[in-house]
RODO-2510 file (C-alpha; in nm, 4 decimals, decimal comma):
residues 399
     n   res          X          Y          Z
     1     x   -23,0290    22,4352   -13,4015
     2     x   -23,0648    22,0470   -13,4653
     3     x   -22,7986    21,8740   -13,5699
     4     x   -22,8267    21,6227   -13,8781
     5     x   -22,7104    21,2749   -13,8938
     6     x   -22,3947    21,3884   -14,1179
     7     x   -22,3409    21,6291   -13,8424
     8     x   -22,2230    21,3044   -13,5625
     9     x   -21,9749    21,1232   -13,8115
    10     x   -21,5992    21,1937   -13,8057
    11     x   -21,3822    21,0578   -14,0949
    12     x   -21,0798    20,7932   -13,9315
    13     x   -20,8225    20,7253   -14,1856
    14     x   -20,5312    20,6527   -13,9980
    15     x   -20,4137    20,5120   -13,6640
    16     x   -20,3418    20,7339   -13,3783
    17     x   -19,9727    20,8104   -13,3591
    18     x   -19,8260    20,6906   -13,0005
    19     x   -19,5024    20,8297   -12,8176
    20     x   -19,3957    20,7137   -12,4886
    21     x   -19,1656    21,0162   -12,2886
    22     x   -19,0143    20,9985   -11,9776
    23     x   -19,2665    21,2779   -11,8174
    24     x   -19,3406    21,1505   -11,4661
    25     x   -19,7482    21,2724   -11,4010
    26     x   -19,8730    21,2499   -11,0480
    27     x   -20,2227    21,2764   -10,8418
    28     x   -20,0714    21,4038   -10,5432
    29     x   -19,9217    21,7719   -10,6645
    30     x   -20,0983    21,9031   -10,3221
    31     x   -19,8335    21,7611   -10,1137
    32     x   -19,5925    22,0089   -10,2568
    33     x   -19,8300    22,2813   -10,0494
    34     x   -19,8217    22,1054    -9,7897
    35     x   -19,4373    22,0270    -9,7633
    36     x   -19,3908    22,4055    -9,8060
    37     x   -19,6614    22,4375    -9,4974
    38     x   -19,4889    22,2017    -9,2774
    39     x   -19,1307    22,3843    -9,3577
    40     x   -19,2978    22,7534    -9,2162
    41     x   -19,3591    22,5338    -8,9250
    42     x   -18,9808    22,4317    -8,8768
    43     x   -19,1339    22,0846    -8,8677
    44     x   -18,8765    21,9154    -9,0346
    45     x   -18,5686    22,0299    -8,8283
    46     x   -18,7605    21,9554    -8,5068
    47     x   -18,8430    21,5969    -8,7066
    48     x   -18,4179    21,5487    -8,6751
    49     x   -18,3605    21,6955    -8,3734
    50     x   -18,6084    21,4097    -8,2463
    51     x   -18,4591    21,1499    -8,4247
    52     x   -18,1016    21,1976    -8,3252
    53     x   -18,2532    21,1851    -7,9674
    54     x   -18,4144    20,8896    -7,9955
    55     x   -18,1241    20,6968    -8,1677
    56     x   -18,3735    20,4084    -8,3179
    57     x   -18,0909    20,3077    -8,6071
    58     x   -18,2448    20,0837    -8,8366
    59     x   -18,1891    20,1075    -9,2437
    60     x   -18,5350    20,3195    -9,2084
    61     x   -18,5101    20,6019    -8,9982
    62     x   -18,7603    20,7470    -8,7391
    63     x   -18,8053    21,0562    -8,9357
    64     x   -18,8500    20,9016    -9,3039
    65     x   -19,1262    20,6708    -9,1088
    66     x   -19,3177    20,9654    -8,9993
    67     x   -19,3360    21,1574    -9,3146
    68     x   -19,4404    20,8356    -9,5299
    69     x   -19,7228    20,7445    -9,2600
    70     x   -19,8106    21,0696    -9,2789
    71     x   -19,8018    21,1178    -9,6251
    72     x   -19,9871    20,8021    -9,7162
    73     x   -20,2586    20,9202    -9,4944
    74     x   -20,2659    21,2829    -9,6733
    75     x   -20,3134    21,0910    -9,9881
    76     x   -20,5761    20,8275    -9,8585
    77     x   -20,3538    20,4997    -9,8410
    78     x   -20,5280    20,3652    -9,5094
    79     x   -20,3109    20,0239    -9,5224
    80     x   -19,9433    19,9216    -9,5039
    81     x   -20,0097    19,7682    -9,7588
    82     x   -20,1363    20,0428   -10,0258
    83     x   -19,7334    20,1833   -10,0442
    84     x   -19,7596    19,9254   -10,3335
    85     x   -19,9638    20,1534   -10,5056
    86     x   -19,8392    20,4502   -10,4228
    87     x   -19,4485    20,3982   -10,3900
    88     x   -19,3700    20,5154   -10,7202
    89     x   -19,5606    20,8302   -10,7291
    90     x   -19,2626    21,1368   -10,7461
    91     x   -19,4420    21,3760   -10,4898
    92     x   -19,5078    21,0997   -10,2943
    93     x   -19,1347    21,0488   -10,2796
    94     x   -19,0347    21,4038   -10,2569
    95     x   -19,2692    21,4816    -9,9543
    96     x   -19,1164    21,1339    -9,7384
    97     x   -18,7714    21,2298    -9,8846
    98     x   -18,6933    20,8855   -10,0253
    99     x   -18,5647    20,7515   -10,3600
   100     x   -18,7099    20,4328   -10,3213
   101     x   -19,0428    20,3544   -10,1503
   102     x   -18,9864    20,0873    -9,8585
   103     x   -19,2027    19,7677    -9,8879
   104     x   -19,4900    19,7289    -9,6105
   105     x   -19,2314    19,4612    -9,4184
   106     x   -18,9699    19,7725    -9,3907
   107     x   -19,2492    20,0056    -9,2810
   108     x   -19,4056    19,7567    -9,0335
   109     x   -19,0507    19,6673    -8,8460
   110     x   -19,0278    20,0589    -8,8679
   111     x   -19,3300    20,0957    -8,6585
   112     x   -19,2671    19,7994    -8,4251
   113     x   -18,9206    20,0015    -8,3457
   114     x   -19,1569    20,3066    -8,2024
   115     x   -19,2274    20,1539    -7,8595
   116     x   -19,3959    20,3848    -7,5554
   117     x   -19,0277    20,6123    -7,5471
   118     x   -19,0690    20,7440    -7,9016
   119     x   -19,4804    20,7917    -7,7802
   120     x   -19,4165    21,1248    -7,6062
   121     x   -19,1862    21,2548    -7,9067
   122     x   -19,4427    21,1730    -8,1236
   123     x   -19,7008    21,3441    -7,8985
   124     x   -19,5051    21,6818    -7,8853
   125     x   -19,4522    21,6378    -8,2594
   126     x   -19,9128    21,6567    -8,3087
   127     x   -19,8565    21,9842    -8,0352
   128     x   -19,6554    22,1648    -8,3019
   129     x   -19,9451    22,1382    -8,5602
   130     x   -20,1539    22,2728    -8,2697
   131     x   -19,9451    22,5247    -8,1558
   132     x   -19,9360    22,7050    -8,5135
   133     x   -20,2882    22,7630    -8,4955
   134     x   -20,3504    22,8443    -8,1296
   135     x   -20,1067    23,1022    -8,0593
   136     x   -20,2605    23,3345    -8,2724
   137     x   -20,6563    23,3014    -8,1811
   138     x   -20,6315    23,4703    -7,8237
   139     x   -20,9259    23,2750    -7,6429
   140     x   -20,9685    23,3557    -7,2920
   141     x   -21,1798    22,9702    -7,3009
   142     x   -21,0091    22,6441    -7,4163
   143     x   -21,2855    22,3731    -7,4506
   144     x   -21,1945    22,0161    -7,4211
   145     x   -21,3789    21,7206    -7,5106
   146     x   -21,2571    21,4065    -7,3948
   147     x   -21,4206    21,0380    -7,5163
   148     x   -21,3409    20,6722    -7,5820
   149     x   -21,3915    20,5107    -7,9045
   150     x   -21,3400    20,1214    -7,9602
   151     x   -21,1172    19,9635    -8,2876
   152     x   -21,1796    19,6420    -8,3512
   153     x   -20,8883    19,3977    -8,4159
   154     x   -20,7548    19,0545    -8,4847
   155     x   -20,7803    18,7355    -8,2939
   156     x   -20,3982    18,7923    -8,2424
   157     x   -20,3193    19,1135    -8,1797
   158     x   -20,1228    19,2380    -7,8778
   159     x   -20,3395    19,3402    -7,5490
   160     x   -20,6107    19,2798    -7,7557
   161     x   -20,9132    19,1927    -7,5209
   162     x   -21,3090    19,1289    -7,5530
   163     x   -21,4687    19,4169    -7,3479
   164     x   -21,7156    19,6981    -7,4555
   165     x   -21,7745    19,6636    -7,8208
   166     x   -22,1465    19,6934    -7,9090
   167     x   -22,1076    19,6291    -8,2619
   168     x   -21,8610    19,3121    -8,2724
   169     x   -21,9271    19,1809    -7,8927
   170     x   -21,6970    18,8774    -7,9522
   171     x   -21,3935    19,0329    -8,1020
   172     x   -21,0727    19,1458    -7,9508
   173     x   -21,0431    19,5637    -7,9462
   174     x   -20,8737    19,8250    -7,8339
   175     x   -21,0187    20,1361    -7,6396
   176     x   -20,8268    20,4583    -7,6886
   177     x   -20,8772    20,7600    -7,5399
   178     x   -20,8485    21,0869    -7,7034
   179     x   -20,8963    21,4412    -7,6178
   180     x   -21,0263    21,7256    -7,8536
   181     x   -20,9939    22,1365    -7,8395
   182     x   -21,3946    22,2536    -7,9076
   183     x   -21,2660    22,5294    -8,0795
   184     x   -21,0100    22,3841    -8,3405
   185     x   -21,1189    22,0367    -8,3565
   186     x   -20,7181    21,9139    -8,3417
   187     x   -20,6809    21,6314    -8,0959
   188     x   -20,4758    21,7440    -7,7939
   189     x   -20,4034    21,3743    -7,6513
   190     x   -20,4211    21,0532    -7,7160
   191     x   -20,3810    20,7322    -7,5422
   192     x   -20,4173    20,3412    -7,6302
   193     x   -20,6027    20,0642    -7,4105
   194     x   -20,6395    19,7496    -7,3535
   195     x   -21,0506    19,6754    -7,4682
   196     x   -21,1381    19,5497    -7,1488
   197     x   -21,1179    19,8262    -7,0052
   198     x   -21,4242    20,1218    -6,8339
   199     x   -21,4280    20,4525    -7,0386
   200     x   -21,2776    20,5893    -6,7384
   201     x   -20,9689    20,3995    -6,6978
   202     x   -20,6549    20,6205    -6,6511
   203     x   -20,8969    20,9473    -6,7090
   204     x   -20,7802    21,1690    -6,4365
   205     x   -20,4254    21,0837    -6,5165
   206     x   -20,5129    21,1496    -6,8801
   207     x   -20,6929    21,4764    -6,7478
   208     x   -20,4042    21,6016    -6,5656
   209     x   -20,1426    21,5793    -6,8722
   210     x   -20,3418    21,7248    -7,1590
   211     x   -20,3578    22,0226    -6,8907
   212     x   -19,9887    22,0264    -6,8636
   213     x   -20,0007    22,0098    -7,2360
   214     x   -20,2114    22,2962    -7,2791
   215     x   -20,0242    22,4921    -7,0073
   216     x   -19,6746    22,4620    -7,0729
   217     x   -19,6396    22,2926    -7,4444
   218     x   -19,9484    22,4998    -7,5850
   219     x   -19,8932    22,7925    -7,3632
   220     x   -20,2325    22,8106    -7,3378
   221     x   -20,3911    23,0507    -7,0628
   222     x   -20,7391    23,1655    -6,9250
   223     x   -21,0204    22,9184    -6,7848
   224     x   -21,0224    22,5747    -6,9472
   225     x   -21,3494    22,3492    -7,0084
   226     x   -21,3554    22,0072    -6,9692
   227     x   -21,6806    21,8178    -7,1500
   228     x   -21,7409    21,4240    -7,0711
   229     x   -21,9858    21,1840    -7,1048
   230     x   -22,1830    20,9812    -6,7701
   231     x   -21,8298    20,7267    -6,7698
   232     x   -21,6312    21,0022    -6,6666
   233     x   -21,8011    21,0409    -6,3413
   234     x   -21,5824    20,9345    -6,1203
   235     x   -21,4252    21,0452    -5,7979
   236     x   -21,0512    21,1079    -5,8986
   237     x   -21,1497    21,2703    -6,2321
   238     x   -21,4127    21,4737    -6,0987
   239     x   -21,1228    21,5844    -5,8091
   240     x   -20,8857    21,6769    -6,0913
   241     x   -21,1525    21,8909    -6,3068
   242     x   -21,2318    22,0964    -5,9695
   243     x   -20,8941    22,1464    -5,9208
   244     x   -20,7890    22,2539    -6,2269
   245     x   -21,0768    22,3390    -6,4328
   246     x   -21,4365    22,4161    -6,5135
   247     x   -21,6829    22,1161    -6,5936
   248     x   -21,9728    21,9515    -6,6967
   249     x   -22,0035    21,5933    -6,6540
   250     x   -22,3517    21,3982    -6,7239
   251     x   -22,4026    21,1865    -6,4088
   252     x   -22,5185    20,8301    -6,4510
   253     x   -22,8807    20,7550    -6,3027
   254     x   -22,7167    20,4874    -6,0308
   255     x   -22,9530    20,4546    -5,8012
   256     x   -22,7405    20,4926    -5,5038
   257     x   -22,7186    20,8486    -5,5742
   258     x   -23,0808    20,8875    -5,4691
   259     x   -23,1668    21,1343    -5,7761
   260     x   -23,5235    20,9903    -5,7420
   261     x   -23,5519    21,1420    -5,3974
   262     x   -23,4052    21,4969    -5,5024
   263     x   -23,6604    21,4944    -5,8009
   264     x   -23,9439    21,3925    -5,5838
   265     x   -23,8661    21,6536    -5,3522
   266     x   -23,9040    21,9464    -5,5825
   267     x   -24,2792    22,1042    -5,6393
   268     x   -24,3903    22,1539    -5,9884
   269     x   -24,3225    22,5601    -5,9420
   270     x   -23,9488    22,4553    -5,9211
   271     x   -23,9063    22,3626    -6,2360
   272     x   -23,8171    22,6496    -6,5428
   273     x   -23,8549    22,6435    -6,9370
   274     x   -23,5001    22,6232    -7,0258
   275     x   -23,6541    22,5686    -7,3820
   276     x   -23,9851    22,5703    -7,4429
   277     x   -24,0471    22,4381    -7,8138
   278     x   -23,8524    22,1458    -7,7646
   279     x   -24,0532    22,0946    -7,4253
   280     x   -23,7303    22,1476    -7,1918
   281     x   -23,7264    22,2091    -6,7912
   282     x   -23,4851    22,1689    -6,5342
   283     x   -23,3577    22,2998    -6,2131
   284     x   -23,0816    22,3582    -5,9795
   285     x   -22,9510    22,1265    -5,6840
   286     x   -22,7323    21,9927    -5,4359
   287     x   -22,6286    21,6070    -5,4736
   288     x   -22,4440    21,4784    -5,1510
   289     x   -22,2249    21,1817    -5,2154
   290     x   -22,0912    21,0593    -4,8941
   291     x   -21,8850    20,7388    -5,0334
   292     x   -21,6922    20,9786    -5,2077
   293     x   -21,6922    21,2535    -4,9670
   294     x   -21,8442    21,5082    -5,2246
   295     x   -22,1197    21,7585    -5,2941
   296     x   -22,2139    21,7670    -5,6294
   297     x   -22,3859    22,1092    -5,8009
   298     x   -22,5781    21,9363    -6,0623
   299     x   -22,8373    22,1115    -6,3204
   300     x   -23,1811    21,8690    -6,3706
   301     x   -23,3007    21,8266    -6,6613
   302     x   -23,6106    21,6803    -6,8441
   303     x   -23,8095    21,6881    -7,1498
   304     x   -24,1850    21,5556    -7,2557
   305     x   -24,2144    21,3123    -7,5217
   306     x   -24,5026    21,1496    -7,6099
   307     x   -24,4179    20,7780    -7,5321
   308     x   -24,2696    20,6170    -7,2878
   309     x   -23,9093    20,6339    -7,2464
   310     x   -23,7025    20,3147    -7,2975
   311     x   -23,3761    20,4116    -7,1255
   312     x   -23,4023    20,2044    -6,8210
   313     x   -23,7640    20,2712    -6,7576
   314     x   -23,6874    20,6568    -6,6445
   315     x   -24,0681    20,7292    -6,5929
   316     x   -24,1143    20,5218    -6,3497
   317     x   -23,7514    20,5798    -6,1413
   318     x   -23,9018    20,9173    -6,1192
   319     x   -24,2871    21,0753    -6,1500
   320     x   -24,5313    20,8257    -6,2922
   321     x   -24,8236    21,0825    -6,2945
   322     x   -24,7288    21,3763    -6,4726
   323     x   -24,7014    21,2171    -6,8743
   324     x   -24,4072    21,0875    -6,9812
   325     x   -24,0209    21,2586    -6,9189
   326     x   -23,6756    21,1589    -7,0306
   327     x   -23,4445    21,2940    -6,7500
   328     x   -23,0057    21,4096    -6,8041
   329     x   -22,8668    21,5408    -6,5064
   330     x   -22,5069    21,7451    -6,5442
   331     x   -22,2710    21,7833    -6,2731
   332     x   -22,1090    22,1445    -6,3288
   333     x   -21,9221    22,4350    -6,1016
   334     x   -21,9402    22,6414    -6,3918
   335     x   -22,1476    22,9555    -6,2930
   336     x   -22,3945    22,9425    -6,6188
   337     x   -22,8013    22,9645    -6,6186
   338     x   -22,9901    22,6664    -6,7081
   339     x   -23,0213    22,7467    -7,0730
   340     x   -22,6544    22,8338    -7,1589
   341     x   -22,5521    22,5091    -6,9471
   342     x   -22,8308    22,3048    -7,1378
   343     x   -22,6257    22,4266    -7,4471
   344     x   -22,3169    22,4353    -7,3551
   345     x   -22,3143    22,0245    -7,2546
   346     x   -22,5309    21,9447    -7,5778
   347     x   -22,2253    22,0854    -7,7729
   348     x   -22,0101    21,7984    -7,6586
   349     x   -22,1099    21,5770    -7,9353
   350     x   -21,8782    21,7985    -8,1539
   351     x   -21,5632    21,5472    -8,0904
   352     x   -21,7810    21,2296    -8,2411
   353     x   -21,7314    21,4189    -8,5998
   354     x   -21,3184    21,4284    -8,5316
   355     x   -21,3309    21,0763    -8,4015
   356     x   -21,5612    20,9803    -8,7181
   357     x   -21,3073    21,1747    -8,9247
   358     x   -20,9695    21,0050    -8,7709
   359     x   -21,1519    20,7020    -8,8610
   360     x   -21,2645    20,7341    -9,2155
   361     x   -21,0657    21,0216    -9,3355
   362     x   -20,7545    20,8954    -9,2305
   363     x   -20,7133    20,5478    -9,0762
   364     x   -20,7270    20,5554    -8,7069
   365     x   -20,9135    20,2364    -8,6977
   366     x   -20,6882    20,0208    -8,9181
   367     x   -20,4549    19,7611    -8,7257
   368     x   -20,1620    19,7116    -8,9468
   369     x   -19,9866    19,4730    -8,7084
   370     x   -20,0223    19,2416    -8,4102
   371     x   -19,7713    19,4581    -8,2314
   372     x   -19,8977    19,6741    -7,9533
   373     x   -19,6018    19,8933    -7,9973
   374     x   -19,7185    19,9603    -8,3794
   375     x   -20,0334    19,9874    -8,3290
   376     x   -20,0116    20,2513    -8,0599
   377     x   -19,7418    20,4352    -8,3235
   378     x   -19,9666    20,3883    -8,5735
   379     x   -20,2825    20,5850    -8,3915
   380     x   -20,0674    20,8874    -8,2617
   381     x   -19,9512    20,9235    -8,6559
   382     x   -20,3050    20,9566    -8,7401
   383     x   -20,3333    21,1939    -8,4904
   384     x   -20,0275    21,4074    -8,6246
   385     x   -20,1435    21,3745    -9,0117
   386     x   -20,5196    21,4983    -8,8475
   387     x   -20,3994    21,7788    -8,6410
   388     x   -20,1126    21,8828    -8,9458
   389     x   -20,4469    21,8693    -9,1866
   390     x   -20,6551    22,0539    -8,9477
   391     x   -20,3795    22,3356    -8,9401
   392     x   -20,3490    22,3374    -9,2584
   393     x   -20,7093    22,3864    -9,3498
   394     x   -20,6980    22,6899    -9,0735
   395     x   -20,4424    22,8556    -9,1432
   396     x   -20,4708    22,8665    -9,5335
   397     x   -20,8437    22,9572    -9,5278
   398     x   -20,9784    23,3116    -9,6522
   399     x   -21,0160    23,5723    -9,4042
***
């Protein structure tokens, strides 16, 4: 039916009557849940416990620190800074336990206070989250995924150095390392470098405590997978995985390793579809390294395209007469076929959507201070507000 012009028009003949109550109104009601979540985790009294060990003092404690970081990251405040704005909220309050917000000066001497001996508590406090979810699932496979990402920071920030940043190659970064369960997406550990750093620096130490994590914190048992990019080959860390676990580990095309002469030694009949609509082959071999001492199982791989590769020129390292091939070559001593390998190492790109999500979601990349003590605090409670969220999420879904 169409409406007529007398049909828009409202009569006003008075002004609006105005009261002003004392009714406190918040946007952040969902941290009640989640409060009531954390409590069914006991996180709170093991939040105490930690603090009376730790024995920081200060007029802000170590526990009401953690639950406002991690509270101002539930509620997207990615700067010190933003407690301004969200300070006076009442379930902001109520969640961190305070009557009074502290000002971003109490918060960062808060953080500066959590040097490396309050790292570990805070690492046990991200297994918790963890724990919660995994004890329940019953995999006979733990997956884990480890990578570097690079955070860019100030001119005058602590063990700040220039290194590997492709995006701002003259600035001063960190390069932390952080490992992430395939089949959860929490982050199981965490560590902060210097940005001068390789990708592989510390990795088989890092390798050989997330295990012990898993093991004895996690309680974690049957086979565990360990998924890395071409940095992570390297002797020690590729001694560790063999030792403890089952891997796949891209190997670098250095020529030293002579891959041209294993490729060149294979006949065309060696090669098998490992997935023929995307134009896949590969094939099994033996890679000798004698600097190292090794004997590598790797899994060839290569795929047509229809122009030439610009990755280092790979057509010509290789055959320049059959068309044009990219070439990835996996170290593994997992006992797979060609095609469920092929798979299972193209599934490693699942822990670039948790890094992208520790840095947009929450605010893993932010530097709020020149300390290297708070900035490494700062990262692992990211970490604990991602892997609290990600239990969260898991454990309050629908069956």
């Amino acid at each position: 039916m169409r409406i007529g012009k007398a049909g828009f028009s409202a009569r006003i003949k008075g002004d609006l009557r105005i009261e002003f109550g004392d009714e406190k109104l918040t946007s952040h009601v969902g941290l009640e849940l989640f409060r009531r979540f954390l409590r069914t985790l006991d996180f709170f009294g093991v939040l105490r416990d930690s603090e009376k060990e730790l024995g920081l003092g200060g007029d802000f404690s170590f526990a009401k620190a953690v639950l406002t970081v991690v509270a101002m990251l539930l509620v997207g405040a990615k700067r010190v800074g933003h407690l301004a704005f969200i300070g006076n909220d009442p379930l902001f309050l109520r969640f961190a336990g305070l009557s009074v917000a502290p000002t971003a000066r109490s918060l960062g001497r808060a953080l500066k206070r959590m040097s490396f001996k309050t790292w570990p508590t805070l690492d046990r406090l991200c297994t918790i989250a963890v724990r919660s979810v995994t004890q329940h699932l019953g995999l006979r496979r733990w997956t884990l995924d480890i990578d570097g990402s690079v955070l860019t920071t100030g001119l005058q920030v602590e063990r700040a150095y220039r290194g590997f940043n492709p995006h701002h190659r003259k600035n001063p970064s960190y390069y932390p390392i952080i490992a992430t369960l395939a089949q959860t997406g929490h982050v199981i550990g965490h560590m902060n470098r210097r940005g001068n750093v390789h990708d592989s620096h510390r990795c088989a130490e890092f390798l050989r405590h997330n295990i012990c994590t898993m093991r004895n914190e996690l309680g974690l048992s049957g086979v565990i997978e360990v998924r890395t990019d071409s940095a992570f080959f390297q002797r020690d860390f590729l001694a560790t995985c063999a030792r403890h676990t089952e891997y796949a580990v891209k190997v670098p095309m250095w020529p030293w390793l002579n891959l041209r002469g294993i490729v060149k030694k294979k006949r065309a009949s060696d090669w098998q579809w490992v997935d023929r609509k995307k134009g896949v082959q590969g094939l099994f071999a033996e890679l000798p390294i004698p600097q190292w001492q090794r004997t590598e199982h790797i899994a060839i791989y290569r795929k047509r395209v229809n122009h030439e590769t610009v990755k280092g020129k790979q057509l010509e390292l290789f055959n320049p007469d059959d068309g044009n091939w990219e070439y990835s070559v996996v170290a593994t001593n997992k006992t797979l076929d060609l095609h469920a390998l092929w798979h299972f190492q193209n599934g490693r790109g699942v822990q670039e959507k948790t890094i992208g999500e520790l840095k947009s979601g929450f605010a893993f990349g932010s530097i709020p201070s020149k300390s290297y003590c708070a900035n490494t605090a700062w990262q692992k409670l990211n970490v604990l507000a991602h892997n609290l969220a990600t239990s969260f999420q898991i454990i309050t879904a629908p069956i």
